[in-house]
C-alpha positions, 0 to 999 in steps of 0.5 A: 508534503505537496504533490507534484503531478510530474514535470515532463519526462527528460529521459536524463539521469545522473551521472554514476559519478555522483553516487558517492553523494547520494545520502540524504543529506546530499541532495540539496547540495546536488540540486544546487548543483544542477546535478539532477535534471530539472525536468522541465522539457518534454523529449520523443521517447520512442521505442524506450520503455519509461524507467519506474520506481514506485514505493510500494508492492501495490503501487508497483503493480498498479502502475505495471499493470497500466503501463504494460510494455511501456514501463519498467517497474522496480518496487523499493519495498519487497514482500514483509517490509513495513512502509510505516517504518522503511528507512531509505538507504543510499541505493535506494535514493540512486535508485529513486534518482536514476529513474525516469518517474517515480510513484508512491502511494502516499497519506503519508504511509511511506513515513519516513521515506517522505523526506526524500520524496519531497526533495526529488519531486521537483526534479523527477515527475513524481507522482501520489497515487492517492492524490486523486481521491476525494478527501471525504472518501478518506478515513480519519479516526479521531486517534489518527491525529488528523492524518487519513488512514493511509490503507486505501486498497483496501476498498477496491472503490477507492483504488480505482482513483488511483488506476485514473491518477496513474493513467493520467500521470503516465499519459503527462509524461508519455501522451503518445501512448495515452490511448494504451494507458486509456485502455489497460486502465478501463480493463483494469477497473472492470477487474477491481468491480469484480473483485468488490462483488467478489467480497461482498459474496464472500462477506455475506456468509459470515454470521453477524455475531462473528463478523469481527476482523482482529489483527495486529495493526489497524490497516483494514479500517476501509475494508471494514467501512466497506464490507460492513465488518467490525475491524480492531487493531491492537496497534493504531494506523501505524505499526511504530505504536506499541500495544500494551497489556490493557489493549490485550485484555480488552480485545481478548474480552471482545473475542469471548463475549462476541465467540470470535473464532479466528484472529490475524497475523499480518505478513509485514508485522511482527506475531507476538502482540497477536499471539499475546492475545490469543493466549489471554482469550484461551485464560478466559475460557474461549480457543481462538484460533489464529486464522492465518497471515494477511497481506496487510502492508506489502504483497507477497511473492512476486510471481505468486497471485498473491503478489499482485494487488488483486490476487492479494485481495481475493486471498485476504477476502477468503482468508477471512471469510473461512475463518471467521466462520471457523472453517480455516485456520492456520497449520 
């Protein structure tokens, strides 16, 4: 899907009457019709705040945490849901209609809501937070099928490209404020260099031997390219793939050979796959422990630290650092 890098705002929005048509399959006929604003001229905003919808709990942050009081940001996918599998409803697409700009985060980790993404990007700015990383910073395993693996937060070096692409797509349909844009994202990316100091501390005290991250899908690839840690999953990059029992005997062979302490559940990715796992270790002689939940996909509760992009990174970080060294598991 191309990108837009966003037309002007209009501050327009589509009449409450049209709703009944907002399914999918609508949205040619409405563009046809000149139903959804084109776009294309800049008007004075003012005091208004710009009206967001952004795909993902850790583009919603992102973006909320650079447009401060200028922005209202609603997130389409909560706490739990699996953007690989998210299927957008009829709310969902007014949603994405009625607002002023719209965010994703892109490499095509919102699967199946890209559809909708490409038929309203040129009638709303719509903007890829990824588009501004350098493609050779992008992972892309050979079982990926020639698509990047699309979880780059989890390298903070990586997420500071997409603090630059949102303050600069804010400041193209809001250039006023550019200098709060400006600032909120320089303050921004000093947090993101701590936090990467942060997980290098916390990483270096994992023996070597241990230094093995199992999970359910495999979502933490930049995490471990970063941070010098091994990173299995028994899923490929999207957790529409199904593990089967030869992927469990082979991680379960790895955990007894390498004496791994600790595997992972992930908050937005069912438990069963990674319980089967454990069981077949503790067959073979050695209890591995369930080291508790990561946020792998989604956030956590908004108002919890783990509901934004950095308070979900530290926990992620210490999660597997104390269990990885045996020292936390879950209750």
């Amino acid at each position: 899907m191309s990108t837009s890098h966003g037309a002007p705002f209009t501050g327009a929005r589509l009449s409450t009457r049209w709703r009944p048509l907002l399914a999918l399959g609508a949205l040619p006929l409405l563009a046809s019709c000149g139903r959804i604003s084109a776009g294309r001229e800049t008007v004075d905003l003012g005091s208004g705040v710009i009206s967001v919808t952004a795909t993902t709990g850790q583009v919603a942050d992102l973006v909320s945490v650079i447009g401060g009081n200028r922005v209202d940001v609603a997130r389409l996918m909560g706490p739990g849901i699996d953007p690989h599998l998210f299927k957008a409803s009829e709310r969902n697409v007014a949603d994405l209609i009625d607002s002023d700009a719209i965010f994703y985060s892109g490499l095509h980790l919102e699967g199946k809501l890209g559809e909708v993404l490409e038929r309203l990007e040129q009638r709303r700015p719509v903007f890829a937070v990824t588009s501004s990383i350098p493609p050779d910073l992008l992972m892309a395993p050979p079982d990926y099928e020639g698509n990047p693996d699309p979880h780059f937060w989890f390298d903070p070096t990586l997420f500071a490209y997409a603090t630059d692409h949102v303050r600069a797509s804010l400041t193209t349909i809001d250039p006023r404020h550019a200098d709060l844009y400006a600032a909120n994202a320089t303050t921004y990316r000093a947090a993101l260099a701590e936090a990467d100091d942060f997980a290098f501390e916390q990483f270096a005290t994992i023996p070597d031997q241990q230094r093995v991250v199992v999970t359910a899908h495999d979502a933490f690839g930049y995490l471990g390219r970063r941070y010098g840690l091994d990173v299995v999953g028994l899923q490929g990059i999207s957790t529409s793939t199904e593990a089967g029992i030869r992927d469990v005997q082979r991680i379960a062979d790895l955990l007894v050979e390498r004496r791994i302490p600790a595997i992972f559940v992930e908050t937005s990715v069912p438990r069963r796959t990674i319980e089967a796992v454990q069981v077949s270790t503790t067959n073979r002689g050695w209890s591995v422990a369930i080291g508790g939940q990561l946020y792998s996909d989604a956030l956590g509760d908004e108002g919890t630290p783990e509901g934004t992009y950095l308070g979900m990174f530290r926990y992620n970080v210490e999660t597997i650092a104390k269990s990885l060294k045996g020292e936390q598991t879950e209750p």
